[in-house]
Structures are given as structure tokens and as C-alpha cells.
C-alpha positions, 0 to 999 in steps of 0.5 A: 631724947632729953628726959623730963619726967612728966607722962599724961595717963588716960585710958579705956582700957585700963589692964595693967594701968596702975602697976604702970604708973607706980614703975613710971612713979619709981623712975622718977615720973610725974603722973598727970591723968583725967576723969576716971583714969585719975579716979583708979590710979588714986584708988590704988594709991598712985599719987596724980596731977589732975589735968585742971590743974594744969590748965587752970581749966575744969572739965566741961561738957560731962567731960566732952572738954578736958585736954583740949588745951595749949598747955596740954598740946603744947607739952606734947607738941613743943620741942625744947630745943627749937620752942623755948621761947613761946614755952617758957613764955606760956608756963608750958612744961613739956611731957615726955610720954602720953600713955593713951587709949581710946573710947571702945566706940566698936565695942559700943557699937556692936551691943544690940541696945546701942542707941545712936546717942551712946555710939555718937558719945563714945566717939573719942575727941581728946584721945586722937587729938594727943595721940596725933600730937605726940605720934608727929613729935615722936622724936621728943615724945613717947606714945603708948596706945597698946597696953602690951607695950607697957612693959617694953617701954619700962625695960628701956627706961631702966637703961642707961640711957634712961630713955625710950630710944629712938627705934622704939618711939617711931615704932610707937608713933606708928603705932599709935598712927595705924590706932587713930586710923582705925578708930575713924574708920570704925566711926564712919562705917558705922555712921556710913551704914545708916544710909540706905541704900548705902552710897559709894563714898569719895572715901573708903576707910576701912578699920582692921584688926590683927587676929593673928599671924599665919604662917604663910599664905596661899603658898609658902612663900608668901606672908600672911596674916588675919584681920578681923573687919571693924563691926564683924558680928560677934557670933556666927562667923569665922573670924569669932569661932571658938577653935577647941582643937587641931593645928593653927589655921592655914590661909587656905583653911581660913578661905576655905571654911569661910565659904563653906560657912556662908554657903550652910548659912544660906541653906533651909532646914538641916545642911552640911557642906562641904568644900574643896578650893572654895567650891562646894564639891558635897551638899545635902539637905536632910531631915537629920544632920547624918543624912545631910552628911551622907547626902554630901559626902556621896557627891563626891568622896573623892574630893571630900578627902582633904576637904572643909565641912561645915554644918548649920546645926549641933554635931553629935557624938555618932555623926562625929565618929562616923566622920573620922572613921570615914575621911580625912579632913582639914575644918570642921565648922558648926554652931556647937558640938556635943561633948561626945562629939568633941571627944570623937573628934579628939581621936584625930587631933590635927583635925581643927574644930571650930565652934561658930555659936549661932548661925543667922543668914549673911546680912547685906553690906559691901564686899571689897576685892583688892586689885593691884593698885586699888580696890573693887567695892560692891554690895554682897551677893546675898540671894535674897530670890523671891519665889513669885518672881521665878516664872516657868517658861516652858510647857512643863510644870515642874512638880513639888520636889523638882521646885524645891530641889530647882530652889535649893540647886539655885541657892547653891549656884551662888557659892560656885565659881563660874561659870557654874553648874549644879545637878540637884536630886532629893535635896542633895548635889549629885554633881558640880561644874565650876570655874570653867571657861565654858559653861558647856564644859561645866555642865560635861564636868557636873555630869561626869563627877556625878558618873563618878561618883555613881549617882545618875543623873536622869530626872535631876535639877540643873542650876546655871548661875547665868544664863545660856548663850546658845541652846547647846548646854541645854542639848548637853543637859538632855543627853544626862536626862535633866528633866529641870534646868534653873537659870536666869534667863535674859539671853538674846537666844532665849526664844531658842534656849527655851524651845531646846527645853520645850524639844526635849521636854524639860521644865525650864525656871528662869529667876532674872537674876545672875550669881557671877562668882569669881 
């Protein structure tokens, strides 16, 4: 790599940007730089060719056009060994490292107030078109769009070589490729959800974002790591949650208390969940947040052990000591936690306590699942049951307490894997069916946890997440005494099906819609 001394500075992102330009001043750089990147490196003393003196060109446009030129490209783009000619014929003098970032368009975009003019100003033009440039001519060029790169670059710059090597500029072009990428496809999943309904596009971008590195996936063999999805919402999720305490998290911690989150999410009044291999195993509703926790944790101690809770309102200091005293367990997930809470929970210091802020329901939008060779994209299953639309099919009405727990039993189907059973009482699960081949045997499995656990199950709610087949599960059902089944109903056998629940003098709900999960 031949040295020429020249770097183009314009940055968003301006940390560490002067003490950079007065290194890359003392090694011998000329600094050329735009608009307000040329504005703070001159206020801290750093001697700038301003762009338009290169070009011959002003800024035009409120700025919209400043790089966009032959002089500017052709430095970032010429290679001196092969373009002489047309370089020297144009005054084009090459420059050996682009120093770059971009409009923060996804922080602009997630304000609440941003208008639609402000997101389509902040989309950068400029910036991606240098990146671009000089990522493809990195064997001549050197391009820096991570301010933690800085130092890096300046350490093989004292070498004796005096340049950036060969390793390091196809690192940073790489770089700077994965940069552009995500910033477009931040672009356009903010521009594609204005359209409603959403449409599948010909394309599917998707813009990531290293949180962390984990140290290993679901088992340890495998690698694994964190991204957060370009627009995440800035409180009420896993991905912002604050950590105050524990061990770093696990991929399985991760998916773990992410279901548990949106299932408490979901949930009415005061809840807690809690969660076992991405299945609830404890769910209660309460007036307080202890008895919710009571409610939960007496579904099934024992798969409680081990597991993720996660609460949809303030922990405090005695529910907090009463857990540790308790159980053992991996998460615990709230909005907020009192200080007394906070220091209960420091008394078993491996367990990870995450500060989630607000919780608000899950918003609509696209779910990707990844297949080997592509992805499967579809809307998120977030609930959304009308109550006028449940109609009783059956002889018996169900009284206040059947619907609400009929209600809350349903809601619940939807966070289960299928096929999915959920016995409800009181609001609280007394037993949970999930991921079985058979939806007969789920029902068997929530019925015997619920024997387990020693909660019974005669004039309890039972939730299907699909509908039933044949008239068997709901035979199964009457044996435990269920006294209120809630599914979806659309199954060629319903006629039969119903006239099981009318035999056995149960109350039967049907929704007309189905909550696969898998």
C-alpha cells in the first residue's frame, strides 16, 4: 500500500473524533473533512481542507450535496498505479483513509415525535456512496466506520511499515460492507411498515446489531451471539432490559425469558410467569403480585426449579426474599424492582436480575424463523380475541368466573408449544400439556402435573390451542371433571365434539381462531 497522506473525515458519530485527526495531523496526514465534522475539528484546533476546496464545489442543497463529486470518488476510488493517466489529467490526488459514519437514521426514527420529514432527511447519500467506494478499493484505501477501530489503525500506522496492512483494510472493508447494509435495511423496514397492511416484499432486509457475544448456544458446542433488530423498542423488552445483577446470560436464558416476558406481557391485571424450556409451567393472576407468584409457583414446583419468572409490575423487597428463600432460579424479569428488592435478590448473586422499564403489549409486525437455506417470514401471532366473537356452542352457559378463567386460559394457549393444553382455575394454571404429538396426550400430561402438584382439576377451564379432531379429548377432559373447554372450534367433527360436551355436561367456547405454536 503506497502512503499518501490524505484522510476524508465526516462523522455522526463524533466520540473520539479530534484526538484522531490530531494522531493522523502528527503522522503526517492531511485532514479534509464537511459541514459540522470540519466545524468541531477546527473548534479543537485541528488545522481542515474543507471538501469545497477540493471540488471547486459548495455544498448545495442544506448540505444534501457536498461529496458527491469526481474529485472525491476518484480519490477514493482511483488506484495510482493502474489510473494515473485520467488522475493526473483531472487533478485527482488519491486519499489513503476515509474516516466515516453515518446519519443516526434508527435513532431518529425510534423518537415518538419523528415526523416522517425528519426520518426521510436523515437518510444518509454521501456517507454509503464513500463507504462503498473505498471498502471495494481497499487494497489501496483504508475505511473506518467504527469509532472503536481508531485506535487500531493508528497503532499500525507507527509501524514501520507506516501503513495500514493488508489483513486490517479488508477487515475494515468488511466492515464497512456489513455498516451500509444495515443501514438500508434499516431504511426500508422503516419505510416498508408504513404500508398497511404490511406486504411480503420481493426482498427481505434485515439490519442487526451486535449486543453481545455469548458463550455458547443452546449447547456448548455451538457459537453464538446476540443482535438486537433495527427499530426494537427502547423499553419493555429483553434486548433493552437493564442487568443489575448475576452471571452473563445464556442463549437458552436469553429464549428463555424472552417468552416469558411476552407471555406476562399479554396478561390483565397483575401476573407472573413463569417458564421452563420456552413453555409456561406457572401462571397466576392476582390482586397482588405475591399471590400471583403463589398462584404460579403452585402449578408446578417442581419444574419451577431452574426456571425464568417474569412479573408485569414493580418487585418488592418481601416478594423478593420470599422467592430466594424458596427456589432456585436462572431470570427474574420485571419492569422495575424496589431497593429492597434489589438487595433480597443480591443474597443469591448468580441469579440475573433484568429491569425491562415499562411493559406495553406486543405490537404487530413480522416474525422470521430461519430454515436451512432461507427464512420463513410471517405476521406475529399477537391475540388480539374479540369477546363478542367467542360464541357458546353448548347447553351450558358458562358463569363470570368460568369466562374469565376460560379467557385467561386462552390467552395462555398462545405462549404453549403445541400441541397445547392449559387447565385454568381461579386465575391461575393448574396444569399444562405441551409440545406433544397428540393433543389427547397433552391433555393426560396437564392433568397428571396438575395431580402433582395436588391442585384438582373438577370444575376447571380447559384451553386447546386448536381444535379437536375427534370427541376423545373431549371424553379425556370429563374424566378430570373439566366443567369448561375453550378452543377454536372448525373441525369436521365438531357436531360430535360439541355433542361429547352437551353428554357430559360441560360448557363449550369456541373462538374461530387457532394459536399454533412451534
Amino acid at each position: 500500500m503506497t502512503r499518501y497522506r490524505r484522510a476524508l473525515i465526516s462523522v455522526a458519530d463524533k466520540s473520539g473524533i479530534e484526538n484522531a485527526a490530531k494522531s493522523l495531523i502528527k503522522r503526517g496526514f492531511e485532514i479534509l473533512s464537511t459541514g459540522g465534522t470540519a466545524a468541531v475539528l477546527r473548534a479543537s484546533g485541528v488545522a481542515v481542507t474543507d471538501v469545497g476546496d477540493v471540488t471547486g464545489f459548495p455544498e448545495i442543497m442544506d448540505g444534501r450535496v457536498k461529496t458527491l463529486h469526481p474529485k472525491i470518488h476518484g480519490g477514493l476510488l482511483g488506484r495510482p498505479d493502474i489510473d494515473a493517466d485520467p488522475m493526473q489529467a483531472h487533478d485527482i490526488e488519491p486519499i489513503e483513509l476515509l474516516i466515516v459514519n453515518l446519519y443516526p437514521f434508527e435513532a431518529t426514527v425510534a423518537a415518538p415525535d419523528c415526523t416522517r420529514e425528519a426520518a426521510i432527511e436523515n437518510i444518509d447519500i454521501g456517507g454509503p456512496a464513500m463507504i462503498r467506494g473505498a471498502a471495494k478499493n481497499h487494497r489501496y484505501v483504508a475505511v473506518v466506520v467504527d469509532p472503536g477501530d481508531y485506535e487500531a489503525v493508528l497503532a499500525e500506522l507507527d509501524t514501520p511499515e507506516g501503513t495500514v496492512s493488508e489483513a486490517t483494510r479488508r477487515r475494515l472493508a468488511t466492515k464497512a460492507f456489513g455498516h451500509t447494509a444495515a443501514y438500508d435495511a434499516a431504511i426500508w423496514e422503516y419505510l416498508d411498515r408504513e404500508a398497511a397492511p404490511r406486504p411480503f416484499g420481493a426482498t427481505f432486509p434485515l439490519s442487526l446489531h451486535k449486543c453481545d457475544e455469548l458463550r455458547y448456544g443452546e449447547n456448548p458446542h455451538q457459537r453464538a451471539a446476540l443482535y438486537s433488530l433495527s427499530g426494537s423498542a427502547a423499553t419493555g423488552t429483553l434486548i433493552s432490559a437493564q442487568q443489575h445483577q448475576g452471571k452473563p446470560l445464556s442463549y437458552n436464558n436469553i429464549a428463555d425469558a424472552d417468552a416469558a416476558l411476552e407471555c406476562v406481557k399479554a396478561l390483565p391485571a397483575v401476573a407472573c410467569v413463569i417458564v421452563k424450556h420456552a413453555n409456561p409451567c406457572g401462571v397466576g393472576v392476582a390482586t397482588s403480585l405475591a399471590e400471583a407468584y403463589e398462584k404460579a409457583y403452585a402449578t408446578d414446583p417442581t419444574s419451577a426449579f431452574g426456571g425464568i419468572l417474569a412479573f408485569n409490575t414493580v418487585v418488592d423487597g418481601a416478594l423478593a426474599l420470599t422467592i430466594v428463600d424458596r427456589q432456585f432460579l436462572e431470570v427474574i424479569v420485571a419492569p422495575g424492582f424496589t431497593p429492597d428488592a434489589l438487595a433480597a435478590l443480591a443474597r443469591k448473586p448468580n441469579i440475573r436480575v433484568l429491569e425491562t422499564g415499562a411493559l406495553g403489549r406486543t405490537e404487530p409486525g413480522l416474525r422470521v424463523h430461519q430454515i436451512e437455506g432461507g427464512i420463513l417470514v410471517q405476521d406475529k401471532d399477537v391475540g388480539l380475541l374479540n369477546p363478542a366473537q367467542i360464541r357458546v356452542v353448548t347447553e351450558r352457559q358458562p358463569n363470570e368466573q368460568e369466562l374469565a378463567d376460560a379467557l385467561l386460559a386462552w390467552e395462555l394457549a398462545r405462549f404453549v408449544k403445541s400441541n397445547a393444553i392449559v387447565y385454568c382455575r381461579d386465575g391461575a394454571t393448574i396444569g399444562i400439556g405441551a409440545g406433544q404429538m397428540s393433543r389427547v396426550m397433552s391433555a393426560r400430561i396437564a392433568a397428571w402435573k396438575a395431580a402433582e402438584a395436588g391442585l384438582a382439576t373438577a370444575g376447571a377451564v380447559m384451553a386447546s390451542d386448536a381444535f379437536f379432531p375427534f370427541r376423545d379429548g373431549i371424553d379425556i377432559a370429563a374424566e378430570y371433571g373439566i366443567g369448561v373447554v375453550i378452543q377454536p372450534g372448525g373441525s369436521m367433527r365438531d357436531d360430535e365434539v360439541i355433542a361429547a360436551a352437551n353428554e357430559h355436561g360441560m360448557t363449550m367456547l369456541c373462538t374461530g381462531v387457532r394459536h399454533f405454536r412451534h
